[in-house]
N, C-alpha and C positions, 0 to 999 in steps of 0.2 A: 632409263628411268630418271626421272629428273632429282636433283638433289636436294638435299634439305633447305637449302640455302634459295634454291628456287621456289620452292613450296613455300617459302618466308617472306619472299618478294611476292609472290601471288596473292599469300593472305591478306598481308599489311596493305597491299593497293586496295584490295578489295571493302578492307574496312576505310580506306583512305573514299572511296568514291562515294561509299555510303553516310561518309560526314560531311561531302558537301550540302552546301545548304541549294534550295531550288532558285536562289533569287540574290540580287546586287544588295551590299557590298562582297557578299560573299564571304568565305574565312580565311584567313591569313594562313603562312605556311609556318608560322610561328604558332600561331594558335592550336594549326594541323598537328605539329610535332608533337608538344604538349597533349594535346588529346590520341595521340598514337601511343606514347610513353605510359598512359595512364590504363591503357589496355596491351601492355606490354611486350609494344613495339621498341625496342633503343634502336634510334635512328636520330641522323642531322638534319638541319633545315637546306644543308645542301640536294638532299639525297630526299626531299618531300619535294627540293623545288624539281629535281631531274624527276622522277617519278607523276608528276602533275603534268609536265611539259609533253612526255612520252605519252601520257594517259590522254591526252587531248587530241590525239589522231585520232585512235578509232574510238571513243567515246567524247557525247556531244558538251563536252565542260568549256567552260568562257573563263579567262582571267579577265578582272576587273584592275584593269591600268589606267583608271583617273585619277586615283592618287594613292599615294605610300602610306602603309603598307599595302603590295595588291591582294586583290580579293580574290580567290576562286571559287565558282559556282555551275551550277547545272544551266543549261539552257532554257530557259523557258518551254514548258512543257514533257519535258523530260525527268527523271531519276534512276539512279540505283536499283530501287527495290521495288523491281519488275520479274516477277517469277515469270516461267510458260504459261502460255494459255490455250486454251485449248478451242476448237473450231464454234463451238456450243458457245466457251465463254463471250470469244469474238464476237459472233452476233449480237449475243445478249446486250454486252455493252455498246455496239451499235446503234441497235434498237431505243435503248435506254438514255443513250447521249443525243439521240435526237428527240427523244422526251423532253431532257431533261433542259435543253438551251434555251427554249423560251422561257421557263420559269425560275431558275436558278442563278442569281447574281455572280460577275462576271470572278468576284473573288472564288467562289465555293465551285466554279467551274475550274477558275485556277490549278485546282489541289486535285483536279479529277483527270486534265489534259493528258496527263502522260499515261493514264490507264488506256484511255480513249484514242491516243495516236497509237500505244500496242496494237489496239485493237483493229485500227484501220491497215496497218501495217501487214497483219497475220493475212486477213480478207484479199489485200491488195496480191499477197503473194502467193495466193489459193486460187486464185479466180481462173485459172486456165485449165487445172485438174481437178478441182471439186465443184461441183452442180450448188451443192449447199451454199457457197461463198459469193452467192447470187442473190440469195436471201433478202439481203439487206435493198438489195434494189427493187422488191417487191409488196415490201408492204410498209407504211408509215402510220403515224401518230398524228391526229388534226384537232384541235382542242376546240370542246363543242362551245366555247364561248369566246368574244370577242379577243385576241389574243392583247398584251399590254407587254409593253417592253417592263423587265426587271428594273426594280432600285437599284444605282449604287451602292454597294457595303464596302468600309474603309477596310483596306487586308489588315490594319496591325487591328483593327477595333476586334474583329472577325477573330483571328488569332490569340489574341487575350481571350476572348469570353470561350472559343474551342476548350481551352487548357484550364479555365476555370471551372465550366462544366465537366472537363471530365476530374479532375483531382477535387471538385467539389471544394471551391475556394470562391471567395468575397471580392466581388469586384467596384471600384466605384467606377461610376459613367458621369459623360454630361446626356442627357437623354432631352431631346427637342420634341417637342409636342407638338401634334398636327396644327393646331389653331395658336401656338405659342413662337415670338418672334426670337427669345432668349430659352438659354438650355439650363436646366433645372442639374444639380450635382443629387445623385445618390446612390447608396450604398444597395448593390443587389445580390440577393443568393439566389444563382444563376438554376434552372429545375431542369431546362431540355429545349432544344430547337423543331422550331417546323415548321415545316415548309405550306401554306396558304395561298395557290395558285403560282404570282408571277413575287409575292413580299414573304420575306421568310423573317419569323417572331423570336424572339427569346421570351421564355416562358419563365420569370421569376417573384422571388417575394421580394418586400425591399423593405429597408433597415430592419426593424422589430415587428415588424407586423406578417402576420399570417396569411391574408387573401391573395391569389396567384393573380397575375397581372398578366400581361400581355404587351410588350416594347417591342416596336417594329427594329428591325437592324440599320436599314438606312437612317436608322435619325439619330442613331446616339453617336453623337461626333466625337466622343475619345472615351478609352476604357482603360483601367488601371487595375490590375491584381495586386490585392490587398495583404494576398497569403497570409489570410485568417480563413479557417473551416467555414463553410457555410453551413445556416441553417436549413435542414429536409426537412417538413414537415413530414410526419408521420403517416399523416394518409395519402399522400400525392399519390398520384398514381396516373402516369400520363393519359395510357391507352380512356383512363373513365373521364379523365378533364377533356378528352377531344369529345368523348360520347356527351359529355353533360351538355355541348353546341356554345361551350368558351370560344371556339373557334371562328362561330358564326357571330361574335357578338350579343348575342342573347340572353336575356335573364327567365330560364324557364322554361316549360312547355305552354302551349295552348291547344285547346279542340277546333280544329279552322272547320268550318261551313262554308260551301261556296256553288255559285251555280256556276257553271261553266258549259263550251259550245260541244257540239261533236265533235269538230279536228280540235278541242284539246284532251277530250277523253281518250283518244288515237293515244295518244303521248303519254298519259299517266295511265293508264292500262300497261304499256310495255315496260315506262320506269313511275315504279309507286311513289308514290312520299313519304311513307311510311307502311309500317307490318300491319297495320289496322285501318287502311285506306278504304273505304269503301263508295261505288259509282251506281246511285240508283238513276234509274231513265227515268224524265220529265216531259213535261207536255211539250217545251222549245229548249230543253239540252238535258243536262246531266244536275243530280245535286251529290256535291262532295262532300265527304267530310272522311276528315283524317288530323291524328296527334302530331304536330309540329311545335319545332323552335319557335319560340319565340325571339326574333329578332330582325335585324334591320336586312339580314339577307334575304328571307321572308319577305321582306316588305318590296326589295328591289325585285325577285321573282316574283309576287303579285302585277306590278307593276309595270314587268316587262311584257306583259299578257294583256295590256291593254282591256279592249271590250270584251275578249273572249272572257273574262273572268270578272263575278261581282261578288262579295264577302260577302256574308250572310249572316257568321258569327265568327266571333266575340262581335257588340255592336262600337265597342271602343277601337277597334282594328278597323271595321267597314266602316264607322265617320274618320280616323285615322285617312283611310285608301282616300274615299272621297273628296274632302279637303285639300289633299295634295294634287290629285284630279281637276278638282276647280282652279285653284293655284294654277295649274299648269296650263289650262285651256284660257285664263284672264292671263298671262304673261303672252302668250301665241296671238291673242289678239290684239292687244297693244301694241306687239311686234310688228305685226301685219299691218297695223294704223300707221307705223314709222317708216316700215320698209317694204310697201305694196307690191304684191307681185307681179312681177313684168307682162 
């Protein structure tokens, strides 16, 4: 039976690996000591450096020796606080991290790796005695639209607005505007993140005002916690701000009319556009009409339909489509005058 004094050395390590940090410079053994003490470890900075050194065989920790004091840290993609998992969970996360790589910036992928190499690990070590650990070689994920590589998110930008969203605290940003060449300073109460294909948003109010915004991640080049409360408005309510089509850009619903061909009936027949979609048959196709967003995504799925589809109503939407239609066919011909086909 092993002795007290054993059991003391097992705990203390154990709380020892769980304080490293995932990433460089990593925490000192001074720093370690100090945070062991404070959870009521007494121990030396001798006896954290032997204890680290020893722990560094069979778990994956790095000392950081480019300068004094050294750092120690987890390996890149690894941590601690890795329970078991189970054959079910393994897939899942599988499945799920080949979801998630195309759309998910490489920071927020960052903080997910060491779930995800468990996960390939478990698979890896099943494959010869369970049928199930096959799985994952069977079925995939293929995203029904053009796929687009992720933004850049800064990890510390990333990391402040984490910690502010969740203690619900006032951050300032500099926030860079898509058509702006200089970044704007302001004060935001952070609401909820989400994710938007391949760009993931912060959803906040900023300084005194009420109306929910929408700030892309990649653009705000630096972020400071203010650790002042942030203002909730009272009615947020995420899950109704993604249904009101904030998401899509839009301000509003409209009743769309539209004629369209047979193979696009094919398509909106199996996926609707809406609970109130309806396909009456016409002399040369279909006449549509169904309640949608109003907005610019709208405007790009009209658009990506070319002939097969002509608005009918609102007539502000159908001169809208049209115009950008003539636009598009007067630039292509100009094109064609400068750069004649072979």
């Amino acid at each position: 039976m092993p002795s007290n004094s054993d059991l003391n050395a097992v705990s203390r390590q154990w709380e020892m690996l769980k304080l490293l940090p995932t990433r460089i410079p990593g925490i000192t053994c001074r720093d370690l000591q100090t945070k062991l003490h404070e959870l009521g470890y007494s121990v030396s900075k001798r006896t954290v450096e032997r204890d680290l050194r020893d722990l560094s065989i069979p778990f994956p920790i790095l000392c950081n020796d480019k300068g004094k004091p050294y750092g120690w840290y987890w390996s890149p993609g690894t941590s601690a606080d890795l329970p078991a998992i189970t054959l079910a969970e393994a897939l899942s996360l599988r499945l799920v991290e080949d979801l998630l790589k195309p759309l998910l910036p490489s920071a927020i992928l960052t903080s997910l790796q060491a779930h995800f190499n468990q996960a390939q690990n478990k698979l890896k070590s099943m494959r010869h005695d369970n049928a199930a650990a096959h799985w994952q070689d069977k079925v995939r994920h293929v995203p029904p639209t053009l796929p687009l590589l992720p933004p850049v998110i800064d990890q510390e930008v990333l990391e402040v607005i984490q910690q502010a969203l969740l203690y619900d605290q006032q951050i300032e940003v500099e926030y860079q505007t898509v058509h702006a060449d200089k970044c704007s300073r302001q004060i935001l109460h952070p609401l909820a993140l989400v994710q938007r294909g391949s760009v993931t948003y912060l959803v906040a109010t900023a300084f005194n005002y009420q109306d929910k915004r929408l700030y892309a991640m990649h653009r705000i080049r630096q972020a400071n916690s203010l650790n002042e409360p942030s203002i909730r408005p009272a009615d947020f309510n995420l899950d109704a701000f993604i249904a009101s089509g904030a998401l899509q850009f839009g301000t509003g619903t409209l009743k769309l009319q539209a004629w369209i061909t047979d193979d696009l009936v094919i398509y909106l027949t199996e996926t609707p556009l809406s609970q109130d979609q309806s396909l009456e048959k016409t002399a040369d196709g279909y006449h549509l009409s169904a309640t949608v967003s109003d907005s610019w995504q709208l405007r790009w799925w009209i658009l990506s339909h070319g002939s097969f589809m002509v608005i009918l109503q609102p007539l502000s939407l159908r001169n809208e489509i049209a115009g950008i239609m003539q636009q598009s066919v007067q630039k292509y011909a100009s094109i064609s005058a400068e750069f004649p086909p072979e």
